[in-house]
Legacy VTK file of the C-alpha trace (Angstrom):
# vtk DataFile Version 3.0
C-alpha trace
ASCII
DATASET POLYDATA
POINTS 583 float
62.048 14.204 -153.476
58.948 14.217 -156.250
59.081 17.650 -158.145
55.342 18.019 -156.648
57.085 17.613 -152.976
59.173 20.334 -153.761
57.007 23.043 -155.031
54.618 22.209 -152.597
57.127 22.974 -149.787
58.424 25.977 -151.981
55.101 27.184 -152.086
54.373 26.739 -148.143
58.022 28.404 -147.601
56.696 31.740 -149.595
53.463 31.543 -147.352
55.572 31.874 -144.206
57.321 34.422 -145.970
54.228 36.528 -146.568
53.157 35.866 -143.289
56.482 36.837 -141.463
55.883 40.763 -144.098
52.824 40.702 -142.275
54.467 40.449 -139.259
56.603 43.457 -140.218
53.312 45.398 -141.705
54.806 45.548 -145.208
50.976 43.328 -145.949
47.935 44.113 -144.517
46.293 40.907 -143.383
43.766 40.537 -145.720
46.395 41.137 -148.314
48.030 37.836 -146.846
45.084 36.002 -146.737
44.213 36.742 -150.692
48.202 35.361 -151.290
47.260 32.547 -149.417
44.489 31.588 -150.652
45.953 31.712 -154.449
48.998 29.869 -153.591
46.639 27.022 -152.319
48.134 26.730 -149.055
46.208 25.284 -145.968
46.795 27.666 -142.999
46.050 25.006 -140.511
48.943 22.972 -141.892
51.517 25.476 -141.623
50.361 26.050 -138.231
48.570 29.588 -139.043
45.102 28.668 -138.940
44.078 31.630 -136.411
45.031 33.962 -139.589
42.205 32.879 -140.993
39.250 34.263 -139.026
40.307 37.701 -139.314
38.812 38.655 -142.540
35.366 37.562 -143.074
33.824 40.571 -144.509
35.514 43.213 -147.333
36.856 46.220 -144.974
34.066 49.504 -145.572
34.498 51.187 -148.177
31.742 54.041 -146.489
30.170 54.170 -143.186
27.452 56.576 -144.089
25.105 57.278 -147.663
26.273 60.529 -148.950
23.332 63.254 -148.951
21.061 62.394 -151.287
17.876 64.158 -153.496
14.587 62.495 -152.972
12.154 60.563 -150.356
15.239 58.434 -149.202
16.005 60.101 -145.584
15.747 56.674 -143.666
18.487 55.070 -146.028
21.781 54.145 -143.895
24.952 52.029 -144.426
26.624 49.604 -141.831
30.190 48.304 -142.702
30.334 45.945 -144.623
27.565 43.916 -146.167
26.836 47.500 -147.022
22.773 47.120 -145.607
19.833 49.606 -146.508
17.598 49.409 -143.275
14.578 51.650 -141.491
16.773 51.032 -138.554
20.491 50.454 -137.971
21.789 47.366 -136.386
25.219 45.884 -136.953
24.076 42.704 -135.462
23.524 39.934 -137.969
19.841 38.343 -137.933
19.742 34.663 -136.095
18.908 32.052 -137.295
15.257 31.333 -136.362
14.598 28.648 -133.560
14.565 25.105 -135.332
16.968 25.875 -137.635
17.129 25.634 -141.248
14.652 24.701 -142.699
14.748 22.800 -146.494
12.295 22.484 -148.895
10.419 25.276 -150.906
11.028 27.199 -153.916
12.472 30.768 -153.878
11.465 33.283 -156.863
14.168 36.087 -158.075
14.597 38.580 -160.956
17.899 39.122 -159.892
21.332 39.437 -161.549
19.994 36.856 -164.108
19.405 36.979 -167.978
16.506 34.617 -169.350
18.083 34.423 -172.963
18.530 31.273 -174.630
22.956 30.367 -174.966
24.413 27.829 -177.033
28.192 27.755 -175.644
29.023 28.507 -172.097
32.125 29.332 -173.545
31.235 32.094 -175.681
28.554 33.691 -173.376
29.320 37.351 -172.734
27.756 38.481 -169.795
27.943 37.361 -165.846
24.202 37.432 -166.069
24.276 34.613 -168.177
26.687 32.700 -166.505
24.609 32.668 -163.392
22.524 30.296 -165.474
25.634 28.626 -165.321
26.394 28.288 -161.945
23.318 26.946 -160.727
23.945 23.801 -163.124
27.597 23.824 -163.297
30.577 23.982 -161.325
33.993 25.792 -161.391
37.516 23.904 -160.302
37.597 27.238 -157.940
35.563 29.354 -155.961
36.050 33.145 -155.376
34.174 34.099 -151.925
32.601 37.738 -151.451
35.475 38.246 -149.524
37.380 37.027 -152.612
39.499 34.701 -151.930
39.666 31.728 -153.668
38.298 27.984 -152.274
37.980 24.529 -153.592
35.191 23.340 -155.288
36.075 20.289 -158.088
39.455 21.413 -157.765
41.273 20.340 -154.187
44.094 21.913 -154.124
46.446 23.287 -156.536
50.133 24.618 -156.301
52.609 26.508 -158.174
55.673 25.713 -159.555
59.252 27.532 -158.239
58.936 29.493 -161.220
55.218 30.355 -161.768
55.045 28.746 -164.892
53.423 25.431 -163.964
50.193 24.959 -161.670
49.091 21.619 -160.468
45.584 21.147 -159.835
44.131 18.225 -157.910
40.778 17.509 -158.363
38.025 16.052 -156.336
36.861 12.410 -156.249
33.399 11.052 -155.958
31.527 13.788 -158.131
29.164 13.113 -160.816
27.498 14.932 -163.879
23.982 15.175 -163.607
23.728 13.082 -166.479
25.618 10.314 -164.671
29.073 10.635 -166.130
31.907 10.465 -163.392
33.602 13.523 -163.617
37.732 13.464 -163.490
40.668 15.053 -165.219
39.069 14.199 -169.239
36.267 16.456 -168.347
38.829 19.289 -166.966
40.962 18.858 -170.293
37.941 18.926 -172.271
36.339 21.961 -170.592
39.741 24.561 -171.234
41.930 23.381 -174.487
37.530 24.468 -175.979
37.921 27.689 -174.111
41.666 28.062 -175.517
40.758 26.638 -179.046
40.829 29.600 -181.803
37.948 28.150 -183.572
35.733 28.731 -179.889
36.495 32.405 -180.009
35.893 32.290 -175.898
36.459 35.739 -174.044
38.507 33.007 -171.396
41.452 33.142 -174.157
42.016 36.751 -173.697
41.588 36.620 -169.730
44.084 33.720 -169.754
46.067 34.664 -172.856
49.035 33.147 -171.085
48.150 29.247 -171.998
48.067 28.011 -175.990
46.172 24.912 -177.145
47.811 21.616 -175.494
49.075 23.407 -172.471
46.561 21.315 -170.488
48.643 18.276 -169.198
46.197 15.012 -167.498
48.951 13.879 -165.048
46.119 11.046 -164.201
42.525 10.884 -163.842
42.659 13.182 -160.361
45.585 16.018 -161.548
45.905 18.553 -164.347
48.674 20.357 -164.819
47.769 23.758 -166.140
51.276 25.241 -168.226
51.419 28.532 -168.938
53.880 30.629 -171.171
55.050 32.690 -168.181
54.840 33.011 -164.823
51.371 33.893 -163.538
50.377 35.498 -160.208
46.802 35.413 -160.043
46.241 31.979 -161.801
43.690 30.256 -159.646
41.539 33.294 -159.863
40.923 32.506 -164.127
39.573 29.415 -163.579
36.702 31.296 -161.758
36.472 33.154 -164.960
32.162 33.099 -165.884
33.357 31.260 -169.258
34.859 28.403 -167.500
31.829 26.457 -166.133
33.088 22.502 -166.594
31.301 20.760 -168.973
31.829 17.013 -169.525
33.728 15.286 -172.440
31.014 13.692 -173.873
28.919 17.546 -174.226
27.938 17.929 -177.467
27.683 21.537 -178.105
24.323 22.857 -177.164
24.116 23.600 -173.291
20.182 23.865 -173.607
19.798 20.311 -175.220
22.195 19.005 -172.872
22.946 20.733 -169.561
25.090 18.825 -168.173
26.638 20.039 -165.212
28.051 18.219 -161.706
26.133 21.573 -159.578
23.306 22.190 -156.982
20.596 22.194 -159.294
18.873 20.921 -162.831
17.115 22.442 -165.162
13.312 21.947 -165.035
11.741 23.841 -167.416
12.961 26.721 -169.520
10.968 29.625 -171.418
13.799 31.781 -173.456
13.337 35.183 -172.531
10.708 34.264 -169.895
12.029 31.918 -166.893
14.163 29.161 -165.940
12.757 26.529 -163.218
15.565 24.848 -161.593
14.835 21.735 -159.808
17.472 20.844 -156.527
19.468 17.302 -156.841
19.308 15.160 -154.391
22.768 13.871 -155.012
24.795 17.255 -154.837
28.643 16.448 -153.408
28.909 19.610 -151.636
27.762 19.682 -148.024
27.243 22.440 -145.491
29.347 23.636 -142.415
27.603 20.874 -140.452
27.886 18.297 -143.179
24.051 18.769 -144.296
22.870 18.147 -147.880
22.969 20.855 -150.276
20.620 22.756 -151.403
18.258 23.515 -148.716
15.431 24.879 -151.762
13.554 22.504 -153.883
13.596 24.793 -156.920
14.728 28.044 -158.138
12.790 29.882 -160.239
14.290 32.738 -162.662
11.438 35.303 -163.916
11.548 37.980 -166.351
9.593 40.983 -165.494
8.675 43.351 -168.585
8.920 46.682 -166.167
9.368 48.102 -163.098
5.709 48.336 -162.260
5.638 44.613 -162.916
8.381 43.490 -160.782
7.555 46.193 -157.839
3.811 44.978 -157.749
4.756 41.243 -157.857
7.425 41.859 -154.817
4.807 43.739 -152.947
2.303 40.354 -153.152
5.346 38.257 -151.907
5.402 36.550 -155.624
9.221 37.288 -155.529
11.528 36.980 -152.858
14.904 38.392 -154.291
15.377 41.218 -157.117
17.225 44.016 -158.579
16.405 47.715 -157.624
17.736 50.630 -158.778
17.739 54.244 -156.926
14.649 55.216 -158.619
12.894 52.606 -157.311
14.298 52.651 -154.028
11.777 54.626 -152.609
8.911 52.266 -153.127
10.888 49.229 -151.936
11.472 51.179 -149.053
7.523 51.485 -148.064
6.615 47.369 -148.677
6.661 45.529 -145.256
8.527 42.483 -144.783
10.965 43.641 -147.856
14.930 44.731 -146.626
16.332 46.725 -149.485
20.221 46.141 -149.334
23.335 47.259 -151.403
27.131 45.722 -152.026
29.624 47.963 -153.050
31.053 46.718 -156.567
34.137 47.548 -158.168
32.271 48.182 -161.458
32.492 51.535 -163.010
31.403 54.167 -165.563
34.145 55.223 -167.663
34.800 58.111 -170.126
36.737 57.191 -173.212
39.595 59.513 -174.190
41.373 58.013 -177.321
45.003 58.150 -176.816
45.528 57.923 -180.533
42.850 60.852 -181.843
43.087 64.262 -181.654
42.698 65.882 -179.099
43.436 63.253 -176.372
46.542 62.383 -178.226
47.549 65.142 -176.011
48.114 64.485 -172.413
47.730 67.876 -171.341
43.896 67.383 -173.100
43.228 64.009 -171.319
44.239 65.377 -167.930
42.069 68.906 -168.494
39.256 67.231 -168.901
39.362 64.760 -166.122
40.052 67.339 -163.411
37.757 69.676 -165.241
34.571 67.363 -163.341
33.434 67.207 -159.915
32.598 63.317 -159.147
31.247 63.564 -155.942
28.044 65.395 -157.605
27.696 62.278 -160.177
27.623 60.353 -156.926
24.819 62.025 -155.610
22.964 63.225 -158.751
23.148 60.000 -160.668
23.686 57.307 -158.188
21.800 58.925 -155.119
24.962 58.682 -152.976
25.664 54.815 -153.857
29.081 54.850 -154.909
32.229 55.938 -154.474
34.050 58.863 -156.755
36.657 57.632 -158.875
40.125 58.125 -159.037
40.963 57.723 -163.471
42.513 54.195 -162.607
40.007 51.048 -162.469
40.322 49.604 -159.140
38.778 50.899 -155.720
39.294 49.224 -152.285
36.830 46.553 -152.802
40.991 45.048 -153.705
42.622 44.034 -150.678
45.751 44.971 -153.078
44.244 48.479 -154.607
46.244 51.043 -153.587
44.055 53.774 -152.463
44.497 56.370 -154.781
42.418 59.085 -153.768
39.513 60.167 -156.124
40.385 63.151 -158.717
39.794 66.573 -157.424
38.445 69.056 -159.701
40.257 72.434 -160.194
38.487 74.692 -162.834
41.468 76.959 -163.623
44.063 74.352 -163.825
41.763 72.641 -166.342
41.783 75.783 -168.482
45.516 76.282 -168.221
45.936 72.916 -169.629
43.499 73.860 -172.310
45.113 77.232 -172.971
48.745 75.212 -173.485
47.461 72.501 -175.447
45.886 75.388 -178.024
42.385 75.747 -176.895
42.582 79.047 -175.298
38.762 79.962 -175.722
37.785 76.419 -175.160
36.745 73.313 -177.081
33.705 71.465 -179.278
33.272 67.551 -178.028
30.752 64.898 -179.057
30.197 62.553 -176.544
28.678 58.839 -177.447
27.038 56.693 -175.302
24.513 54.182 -175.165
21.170 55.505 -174.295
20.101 53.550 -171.221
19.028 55.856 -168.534
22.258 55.847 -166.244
24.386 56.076 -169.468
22.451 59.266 -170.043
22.047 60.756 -166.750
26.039 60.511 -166.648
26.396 62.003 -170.069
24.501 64.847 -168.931
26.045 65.488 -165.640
29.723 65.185 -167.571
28.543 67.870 -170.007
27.411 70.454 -167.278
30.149 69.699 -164.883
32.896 70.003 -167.911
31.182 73.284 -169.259
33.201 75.847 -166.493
36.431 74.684 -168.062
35.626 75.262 -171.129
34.454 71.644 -172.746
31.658 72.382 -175.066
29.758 68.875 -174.527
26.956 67.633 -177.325
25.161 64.597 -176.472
24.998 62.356 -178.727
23.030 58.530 -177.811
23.934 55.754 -179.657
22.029 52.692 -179.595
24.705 50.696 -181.381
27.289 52.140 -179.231
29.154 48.408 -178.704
28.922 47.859 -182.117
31.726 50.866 -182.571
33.301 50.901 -179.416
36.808 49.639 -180.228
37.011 51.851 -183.540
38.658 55.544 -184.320
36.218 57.529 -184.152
37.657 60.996 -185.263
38.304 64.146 -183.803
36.874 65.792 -180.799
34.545 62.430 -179.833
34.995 61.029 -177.037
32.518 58.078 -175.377
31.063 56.539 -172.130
30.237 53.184 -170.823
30.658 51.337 -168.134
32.664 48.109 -166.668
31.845 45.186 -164.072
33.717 43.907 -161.861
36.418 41.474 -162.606
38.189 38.667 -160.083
41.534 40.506 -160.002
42.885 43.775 -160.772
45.602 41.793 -163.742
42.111 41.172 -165.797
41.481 45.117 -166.165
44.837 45.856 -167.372
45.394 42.697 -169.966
42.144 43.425 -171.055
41.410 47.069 -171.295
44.885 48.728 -170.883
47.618 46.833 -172.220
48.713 47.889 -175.644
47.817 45.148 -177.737
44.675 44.366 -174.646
41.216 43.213 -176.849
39.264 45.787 -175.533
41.584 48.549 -175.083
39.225 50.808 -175.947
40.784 54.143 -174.815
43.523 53.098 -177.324
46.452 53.643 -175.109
49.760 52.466 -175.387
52.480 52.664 -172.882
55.403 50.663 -173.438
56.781 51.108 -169.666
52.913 50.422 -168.783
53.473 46.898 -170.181
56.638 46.261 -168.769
55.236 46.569 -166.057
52.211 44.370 -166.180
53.930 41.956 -167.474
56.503 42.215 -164.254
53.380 42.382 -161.714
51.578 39.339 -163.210
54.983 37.289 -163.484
55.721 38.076 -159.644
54.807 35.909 -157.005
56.013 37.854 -154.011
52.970 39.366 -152.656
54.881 42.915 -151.275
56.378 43.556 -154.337
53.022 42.580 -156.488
51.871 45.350 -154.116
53.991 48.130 -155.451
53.902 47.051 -158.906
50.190 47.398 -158.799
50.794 50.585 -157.255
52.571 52.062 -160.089
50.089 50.547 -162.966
47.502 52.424 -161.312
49.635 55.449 -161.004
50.868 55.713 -164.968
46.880 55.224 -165.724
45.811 58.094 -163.274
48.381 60.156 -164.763
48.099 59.422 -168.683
45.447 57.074 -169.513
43.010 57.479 -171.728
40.114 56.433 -168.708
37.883 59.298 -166.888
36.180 57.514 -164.329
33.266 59.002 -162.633
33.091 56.347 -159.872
32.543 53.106 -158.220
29.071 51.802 -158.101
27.452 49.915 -155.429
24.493 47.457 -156.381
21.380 47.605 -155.136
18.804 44.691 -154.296
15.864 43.734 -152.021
14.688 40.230 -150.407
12.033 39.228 -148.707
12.781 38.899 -145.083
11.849 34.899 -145.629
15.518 34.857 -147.157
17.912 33.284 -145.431
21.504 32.209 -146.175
21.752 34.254 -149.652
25.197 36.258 -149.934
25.392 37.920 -152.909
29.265 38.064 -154.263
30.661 41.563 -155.025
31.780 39.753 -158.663
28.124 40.323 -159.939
27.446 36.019 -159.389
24.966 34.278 -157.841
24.810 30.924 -155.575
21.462 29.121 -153.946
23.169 26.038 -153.100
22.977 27.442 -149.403
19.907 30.194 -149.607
16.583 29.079 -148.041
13.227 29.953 -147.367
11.818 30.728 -143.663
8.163 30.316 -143.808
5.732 27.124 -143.411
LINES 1 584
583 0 1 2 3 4 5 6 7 8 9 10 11 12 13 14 15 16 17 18 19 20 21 22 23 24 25 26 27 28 29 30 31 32 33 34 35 36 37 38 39 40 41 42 43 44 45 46 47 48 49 50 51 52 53 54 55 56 57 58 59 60 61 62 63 64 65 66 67 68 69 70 71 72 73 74 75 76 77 78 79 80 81 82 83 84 85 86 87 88 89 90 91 92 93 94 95 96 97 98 99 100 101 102 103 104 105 106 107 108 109 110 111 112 113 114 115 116 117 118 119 120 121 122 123 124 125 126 127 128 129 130 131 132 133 134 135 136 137 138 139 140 141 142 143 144 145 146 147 148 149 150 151 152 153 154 155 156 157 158 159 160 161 162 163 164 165 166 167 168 169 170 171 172 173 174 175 176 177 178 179 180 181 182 183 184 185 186 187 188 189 190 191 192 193 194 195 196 197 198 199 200 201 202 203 204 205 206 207 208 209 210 211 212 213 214 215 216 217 218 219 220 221 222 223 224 225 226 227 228 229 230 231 232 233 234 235 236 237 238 239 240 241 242 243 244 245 246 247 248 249 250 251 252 253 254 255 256 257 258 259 260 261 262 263 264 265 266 267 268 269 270 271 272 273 274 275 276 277 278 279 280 281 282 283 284 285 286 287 288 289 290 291 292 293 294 295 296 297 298 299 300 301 302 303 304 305 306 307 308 309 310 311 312 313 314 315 316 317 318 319 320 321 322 323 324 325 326 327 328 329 330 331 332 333 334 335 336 337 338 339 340 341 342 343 344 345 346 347 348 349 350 351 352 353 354 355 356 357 358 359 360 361 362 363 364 365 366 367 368 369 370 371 372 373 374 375 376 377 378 379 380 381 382 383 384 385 386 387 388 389 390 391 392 393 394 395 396 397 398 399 400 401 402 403 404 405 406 407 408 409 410 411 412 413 414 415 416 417 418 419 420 421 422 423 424 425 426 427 428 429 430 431 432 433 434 435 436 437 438 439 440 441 442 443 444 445 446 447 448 449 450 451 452 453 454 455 456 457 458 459 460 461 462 463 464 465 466 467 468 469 470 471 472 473 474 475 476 477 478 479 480 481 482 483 484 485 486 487 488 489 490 491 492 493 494 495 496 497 498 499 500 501 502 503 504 505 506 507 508 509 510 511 512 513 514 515 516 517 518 519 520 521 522 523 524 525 526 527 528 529 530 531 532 533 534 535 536 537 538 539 540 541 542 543 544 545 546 547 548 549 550 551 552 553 554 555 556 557 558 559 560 561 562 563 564 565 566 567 568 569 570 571 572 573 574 575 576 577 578 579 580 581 582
């Protein structure tokens, strides 16, 4: 039997296994459909295909909006998508009579950043790499309920021990440049994202693979080998860093943006708009085998302010765009505009340094984070769209999160902790933040809610905030921010948390913390990555460095001439399969 053979039925033997703990309610079944879906096994093969209608949305994660301040009394929430409507339904809107219909060009401000990249590779924000992912593709897909689906990549499975993955990619797909794409490009693409010299974020995400760990078996299968067994793999190469380019790219995605995705680039105006014009000779197809994309172009636009973008979505100039709670309200009065919201797993996040005084002190850390109530950040800052947080990163928006409940606040157990840790009469902070308006509407709502304990908060915005955010700082300063969402819980903690993590900005180190994560991402049973996870979250909640006021949900609005658009809890865009419902 081929080696392949033999993972491949190892592989489909720990599906059934997963499936039979499902059985025995030791996994939830969207926790079995996740393991599934990263272990690259087809359902229908292993005769458990009915498994896989069950989870098509993410489970609720609220059924009402929390009372809110302001002129937003007709807001309401149903399930999951999470929809803003003037009146509740749960039932989907049909397709009009006729069906789709193709052609047109669709406008949005949304989730999109106008500025002119070099590198795909070293681009450092998902708003960017939507650029991306109109023009390029990724082997993988992750889905809003994310689980992960071919797209140039097939299939891929897992060696016995973890170490190995072998992806098989798909035939019959072209650059838009007219290069053939196959196993060079997929080489190409990752030992640049793993090179030192490309300084790509992808290096830290996947800090498991080294230069010429990328193996071309032959001109349709990679082997991907990594330095230790991996549990999530599949997931990275979703990563927004690793679009694939072709091996004959030369270095400047603007002068050549060569991608094998839905659209091309038409014109471009840095810091303006993009045009993107369809292709007509896209490889993916629709449910019903249809060409894809149903628009003719995409346009990107850059608004200067709200009053710009609110006036041009009024006048039907834009038919998809970003809204925040402020302008909620005005959204709210424009016929033939639906306001809606997804619930995120991004977060704002108060820095304690582990390593400073005085949140070298445990006692200090945990004062201060049940010295807040969360629940009023909710609905003070965020109008009742989120979700209070619980001091670890991950909310339910996880099928493997493990529920923590949020932190409760208790006054005089705050100043107990401060009275044994030598602050009987209380304490002087600085806080640092950057000085965007939510940044500072959070600062100020930590600084009144910690005052009752005894944390004497002074505000202190800082425009270069990210330039200093991985330094010491001193004594008694402590900072804020905020995180998006990431594919999988393992990319928090090798980034953020981990001792030696790149951005461990809170400074903590936990030697049994990395045992750990290094156990949870090495494990490939899915019930016991389920307690692992468990307990990472657990040591963070009880001595990390991390204060987290909550979960955010997004908020956006489209024209009710949208059809098809999903938007991905993961903070990416898609238009391959949006269209346009008017003449």
């Amino acid at each position: 039997m081929k080696k392949i053979d033999r993972d491949q039925r190892n592989r489909d033997d720990r599906v059934r296994d997963a499936y039979s703990q499902m059985q025995k309610n030791k996994l939830t079944r969207r926790e079995f459909l996740r393991f599934a879906s990263v272990m690259g096994a087809s359902l229908t093969a292993l005769g458990l295909g009915a498994c896989q209608t069950a989870a098509t949305s993410l489970p609720p994660q609220a059924t009402t909006v929390p009372p809110t301040s302001g002129p937003l009394p007709t807001a309401q929430v149903i399930e999951q998508t999470v929809v803003v409507e003037r009146e509740v339904t749960a039932t989907p809107v049909p397709t009009p009579l006729g069906g789709i219909k193709r052609g047109g060009k669709m406008v949005s401000t949304f989730f999109f950043d106008t500025s002119r990249f070099n590198d795909p590779a070293i681009i450092n924000s998902y708003f960017v790499s939507n650029t991306l992912r109109q023009v390029c593709d990724f082997l993988v897909r992750v889905t809003p309920e994310l689980l992960v689906v071919p797209a140039l990549a097939t299939g891929w499975t897992p060696s016995a021990d973890g170490k190995t993955w072998t992806v098989n990619l798909r035939e019959g797909v072209t650059f838009n440049h007219g290069k053939v794409f196959n196993a060079d490009d997929v080489v190409f693409t990752f030992e640049r994202l793993l090179d030192p010299e490309t300084a790509s974020g992808f290096a830290g995400v996947a800090n498991y693979l080294k230069p010429g760990s990328i193996e071309k078996v032959d001109d349709y299968t990679v082997n991907f080998h990594a330095d230790r067994a991996v549990g999530d793999f599949p997931y990275h190469l979703f990563d927004y860093h690793a679009a694939v380019l072709p091996a004959d790219w030369g270095g400047d995605f603007y002068t050549q943006p060569y991608g094998t995705g839905p659209f091309t680039i038409k014109s471009f105006k840095p810091d303006e708009s993009i045009t993107f014009q369809a292709r007509t000779d896209y490889w993916d197809k629709d449910a019903n085998g249809g060409a894809l994309p149903y628009l003719d172009e995409l346009e990107i636009r850059k608004y200067p302010d709200d009053a710009a973008y609110l006036d041009a979505i009024s006048k039907g100039e834009i038919h998809l765009t970003g809204i925040s709670s402020a302008t909620l309200p005005k959204i709210l009065e424009m016929p033939g505009v639906q306001p809606l919201t997804f619930q995120s797993n991004g977060f704002f996040n108060i820095v304690l340094h582990c390593n400073e005084k005085p949140f070298d002190d445990v006692r200090m850390r945990e004062a201060l984070k049940i010295a807040v109530e969360r629940q009023k950040w909710v609905d003070s800052v965020e109008l009742g769209y989120a979700i209070p947080g619980s001091d670890q990163p991950l909310s339910s928006v996880y099928a493997e999160a493990p529920g923590i409940p949020p932190t409760a606040q208790d006054i005089e157990q705050a100043k107990a902790l401060l009275a044994e840790a030598g602050y009987p009469d209380g304490i002087d902070i600085t806080l640092s933040f950057p000085n965007d308006e939510t940044s500072t509407s959070t600062a100020t709502w930590l600084a009144a809610s910690a005052a009752e304990a005894g944390f004497r908060i002074t505000l202190a915005p800082n425009p270069e905030y990210f330039n200093t955010w991985l330094d010491d700082w001193g004594e008694n300063i402590i900072g804020l921010d905020n995180w998006g969402m990431r594919s999988t819980p393992s990319e928090y903690f090798n980034i953020g948390y981990a001792s030696e993590a790149a951005w461990n900005e809170t400074h903590y180190k936990n030697p049994d913390f990395d045992a750990n994560l290094a156990a949870y991402d090495a494990e490939l049973d899915p019930v016991k990555r389920k307690s692992l996870l468990s307990d990472l979250c657990t040591q963070l909640k009880a001595d990390g460095g991390l204060l987290t006021t909550g979960h955010y949900k997004v908020l956006y609005a489209q024209s009710a001439v949208v059809k098809g658009f999903k938007m991905n809890p993961l903070g990416f865009t898609y238009y391959a399969d949006a269209w346009l419902d008017q003449a």
